[in-house]
C-alpha positions as a LaTeX table, in Angstrom:
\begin{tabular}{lrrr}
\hline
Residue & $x$ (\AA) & $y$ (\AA) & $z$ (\AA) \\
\hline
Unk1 & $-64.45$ & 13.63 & $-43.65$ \\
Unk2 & $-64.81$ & 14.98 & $-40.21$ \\
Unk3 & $-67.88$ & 13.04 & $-39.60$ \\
Unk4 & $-66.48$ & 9.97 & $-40.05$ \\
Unk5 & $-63.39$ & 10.40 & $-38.20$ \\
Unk6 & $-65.70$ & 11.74 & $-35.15$ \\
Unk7 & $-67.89$ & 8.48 & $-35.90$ \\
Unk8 & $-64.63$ & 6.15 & $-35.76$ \\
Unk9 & $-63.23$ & 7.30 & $-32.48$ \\
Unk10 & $-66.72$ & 6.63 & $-30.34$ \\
Unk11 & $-66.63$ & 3.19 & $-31.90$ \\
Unk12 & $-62.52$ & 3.24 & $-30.70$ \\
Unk13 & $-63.56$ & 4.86 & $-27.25$ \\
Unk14 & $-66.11$ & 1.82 & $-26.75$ \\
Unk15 & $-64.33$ & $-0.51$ & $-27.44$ \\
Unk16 & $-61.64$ & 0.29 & $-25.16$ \\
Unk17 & $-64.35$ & 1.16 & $-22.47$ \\
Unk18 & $-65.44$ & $-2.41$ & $-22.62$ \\
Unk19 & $-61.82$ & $-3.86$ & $-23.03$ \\
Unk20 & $-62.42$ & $-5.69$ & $-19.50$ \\
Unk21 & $-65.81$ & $-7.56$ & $-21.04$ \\
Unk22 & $-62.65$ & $-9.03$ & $-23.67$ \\
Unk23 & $-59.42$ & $-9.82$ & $-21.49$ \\
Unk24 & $-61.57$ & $-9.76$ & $-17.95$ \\
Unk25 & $-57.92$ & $-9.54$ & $-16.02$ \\
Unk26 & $-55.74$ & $-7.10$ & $-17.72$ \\
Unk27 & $-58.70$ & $-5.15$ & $-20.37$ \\
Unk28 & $-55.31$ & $-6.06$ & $-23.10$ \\
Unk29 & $-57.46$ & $-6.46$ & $-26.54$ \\
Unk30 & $-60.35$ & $-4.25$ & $-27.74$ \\
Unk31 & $-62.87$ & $-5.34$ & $-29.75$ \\
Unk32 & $-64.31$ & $-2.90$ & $-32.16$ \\
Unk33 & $-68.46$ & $-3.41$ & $-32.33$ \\
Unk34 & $-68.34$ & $-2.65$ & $-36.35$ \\
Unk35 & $-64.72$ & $-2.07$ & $-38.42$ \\
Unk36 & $-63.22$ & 1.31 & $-38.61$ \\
Unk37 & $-59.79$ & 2.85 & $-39.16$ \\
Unk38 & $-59.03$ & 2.52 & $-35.32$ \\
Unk39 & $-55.06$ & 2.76 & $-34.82$ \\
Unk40 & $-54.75$ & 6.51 & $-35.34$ \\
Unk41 & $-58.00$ & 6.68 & $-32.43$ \\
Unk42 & $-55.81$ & 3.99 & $-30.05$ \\
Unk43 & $-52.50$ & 6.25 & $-30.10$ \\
Unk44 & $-54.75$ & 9.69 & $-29.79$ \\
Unk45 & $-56.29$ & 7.75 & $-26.43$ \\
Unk46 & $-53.46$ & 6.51 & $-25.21$ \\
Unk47 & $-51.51$ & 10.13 & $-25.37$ \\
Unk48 & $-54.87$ & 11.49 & $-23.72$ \\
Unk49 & $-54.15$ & 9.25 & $-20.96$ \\
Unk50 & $-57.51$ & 7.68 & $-21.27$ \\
Unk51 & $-55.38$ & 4.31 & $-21.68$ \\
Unk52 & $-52.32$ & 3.28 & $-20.55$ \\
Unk53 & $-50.06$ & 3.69 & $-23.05$ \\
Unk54 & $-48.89$ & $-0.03$ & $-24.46$ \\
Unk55 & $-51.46$ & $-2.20$ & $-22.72$ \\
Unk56 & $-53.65$ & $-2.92$ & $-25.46$ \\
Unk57 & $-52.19$ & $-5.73$ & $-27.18$ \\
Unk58 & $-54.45$ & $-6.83$ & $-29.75$ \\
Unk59 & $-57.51$ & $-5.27$ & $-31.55$ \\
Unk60 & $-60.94$ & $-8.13$ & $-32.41$ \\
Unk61 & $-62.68$ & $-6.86$ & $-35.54$ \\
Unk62 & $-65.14$ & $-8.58$ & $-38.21$ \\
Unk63 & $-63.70$ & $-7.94$ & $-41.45$ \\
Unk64 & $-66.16$ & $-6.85$ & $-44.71$ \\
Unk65 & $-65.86$ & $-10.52$ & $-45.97$ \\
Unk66 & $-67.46$ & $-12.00$ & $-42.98$ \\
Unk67 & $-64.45$ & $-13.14$ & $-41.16$ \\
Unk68 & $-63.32$ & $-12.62$ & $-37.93$ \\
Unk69 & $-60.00$ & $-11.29$ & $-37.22$ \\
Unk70 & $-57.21$ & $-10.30$ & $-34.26$ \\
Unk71 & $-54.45$ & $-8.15$ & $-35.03$ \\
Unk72 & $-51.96$ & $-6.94$ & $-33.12$ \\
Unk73 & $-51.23$ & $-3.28$ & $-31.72$ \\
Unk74 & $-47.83$ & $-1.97$ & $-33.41$ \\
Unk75 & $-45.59$ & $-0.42$ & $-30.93$ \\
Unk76 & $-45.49$ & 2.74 & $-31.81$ \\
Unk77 & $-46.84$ & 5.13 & $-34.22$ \\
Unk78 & $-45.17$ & 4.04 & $-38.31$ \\
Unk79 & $-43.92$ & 0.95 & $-36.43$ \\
Unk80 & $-44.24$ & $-2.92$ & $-38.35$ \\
Unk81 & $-43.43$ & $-4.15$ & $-34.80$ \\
Unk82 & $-46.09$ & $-5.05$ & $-32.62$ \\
Unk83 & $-46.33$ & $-5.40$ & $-29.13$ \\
Unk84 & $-46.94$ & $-8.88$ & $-29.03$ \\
Unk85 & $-47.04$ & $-11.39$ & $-31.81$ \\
Unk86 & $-49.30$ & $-13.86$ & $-32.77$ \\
Unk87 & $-47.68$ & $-16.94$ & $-31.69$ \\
Unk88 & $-44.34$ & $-18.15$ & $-34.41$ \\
Unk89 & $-46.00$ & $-21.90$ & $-34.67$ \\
Unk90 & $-49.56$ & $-20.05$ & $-36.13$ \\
Unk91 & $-47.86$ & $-18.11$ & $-39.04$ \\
Unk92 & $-48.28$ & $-18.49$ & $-42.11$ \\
Unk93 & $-50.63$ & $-21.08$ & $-41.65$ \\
Unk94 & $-54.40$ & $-21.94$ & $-43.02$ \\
Unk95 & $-57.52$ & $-23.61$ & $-42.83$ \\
Unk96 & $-57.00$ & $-27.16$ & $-41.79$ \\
Unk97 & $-53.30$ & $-26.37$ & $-40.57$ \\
Unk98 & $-54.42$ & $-23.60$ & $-38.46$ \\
Unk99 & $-56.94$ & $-25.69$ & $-36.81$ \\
Unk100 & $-54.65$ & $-28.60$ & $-36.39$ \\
Unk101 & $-52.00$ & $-26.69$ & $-34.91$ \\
Unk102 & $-53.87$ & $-24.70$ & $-32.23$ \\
Unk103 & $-57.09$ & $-26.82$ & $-31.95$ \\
Unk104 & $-59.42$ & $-24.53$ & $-32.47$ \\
Unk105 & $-62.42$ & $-24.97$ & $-35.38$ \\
Unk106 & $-63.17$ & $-22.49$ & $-38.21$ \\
Unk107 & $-59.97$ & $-20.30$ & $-38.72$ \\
Unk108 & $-59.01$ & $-19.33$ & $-41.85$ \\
Unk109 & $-55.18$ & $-17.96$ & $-41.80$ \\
Unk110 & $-52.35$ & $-16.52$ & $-39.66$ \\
Unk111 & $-50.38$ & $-14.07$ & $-41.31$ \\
Unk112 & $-46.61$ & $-15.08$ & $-42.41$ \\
Unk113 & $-45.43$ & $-11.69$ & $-40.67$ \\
Unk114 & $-47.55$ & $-12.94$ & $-37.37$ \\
Unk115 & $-49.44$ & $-9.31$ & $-37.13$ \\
Unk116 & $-52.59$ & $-11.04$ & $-38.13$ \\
Unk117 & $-55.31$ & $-13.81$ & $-38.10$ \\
Unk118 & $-58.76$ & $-14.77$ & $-39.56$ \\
Unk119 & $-61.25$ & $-17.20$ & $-38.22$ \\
Unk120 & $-64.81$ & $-18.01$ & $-39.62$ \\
Unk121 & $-66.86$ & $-17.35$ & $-36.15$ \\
Unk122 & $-67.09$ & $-14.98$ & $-33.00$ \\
Unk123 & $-65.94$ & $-18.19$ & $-31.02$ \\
Unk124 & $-62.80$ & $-19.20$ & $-32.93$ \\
Unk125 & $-61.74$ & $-15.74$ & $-33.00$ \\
Unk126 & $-61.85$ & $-14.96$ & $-29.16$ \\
Unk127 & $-60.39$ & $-18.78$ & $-28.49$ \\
Unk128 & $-57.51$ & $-17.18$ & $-30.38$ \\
Unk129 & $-57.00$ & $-14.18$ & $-28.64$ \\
Unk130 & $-57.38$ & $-15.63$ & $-25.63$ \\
Unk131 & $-54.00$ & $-18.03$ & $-26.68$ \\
Unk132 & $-52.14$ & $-15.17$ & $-28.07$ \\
Unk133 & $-53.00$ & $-13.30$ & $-24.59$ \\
Unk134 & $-51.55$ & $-16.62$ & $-22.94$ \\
Unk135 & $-48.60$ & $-17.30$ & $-25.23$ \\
\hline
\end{tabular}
């Protein structure tokens, strides 16, 4: 319940305080200390004005299976588009593929619809984001 939701939006609220620590130029990818439902948080901070609205491009999470993973913002609230895309040569994409085709060790997929990707460690994970940020 209320608890929880309270709970979430600290963990939201950090993670966009620290943004800079993740994309040191532009702060344009949060990444959430521990997994929570965070979009609902993003959209409440942004219309606070405690973020400018749209600059957060991707979200950095570790998912309950031990993965890593970087998903895009969407653009707006209900929205399947996103802000920026994972890059069109990563989707759909796994394992050895996904390696091969962006050099980077231990991933694990790129979603088909380019809104998300998994890696196996910390490092492959922020070597992604760091190419999506550049692509």
């Amino acid at each position: 319940g209320f608890h929880k939701w309270w709970k979430a939006r600290e963990i939201v609220v950090e993670a966009v305080n620290n943004r800079f620590s993740v994309d040191p130029v532009n702060g344009r990818a949060i990444d959430l200390p521990q997994f929570c439902p965070w979009k609902a948080h993003l959209e409440e901070l942004e219309e606070e004005g405690k973020v400018e609205p749209g600059s957060i491009l991707y979200c950095l999470y570790a998912s309950g299976d031990g993965s890593y993973r970087v998903q895009c913002v969407g653009k707006q609230k209900g929205s399947f588009e996103n802000r920026k895309s994972l890059p069109e040569s990563w989707r759909g994409l796994r394992d050895e593929a996904f390696c091969k085709e962006t050099g980077v060790a231990n991933l694990v997929f790129c979603h088909a619809g380019g809104f998300l990707c998994g890696s196996k460690t910390k490092e492959s994970q922020k070597a992604l984001l760091k190419m999506a940020l550049d692509a």
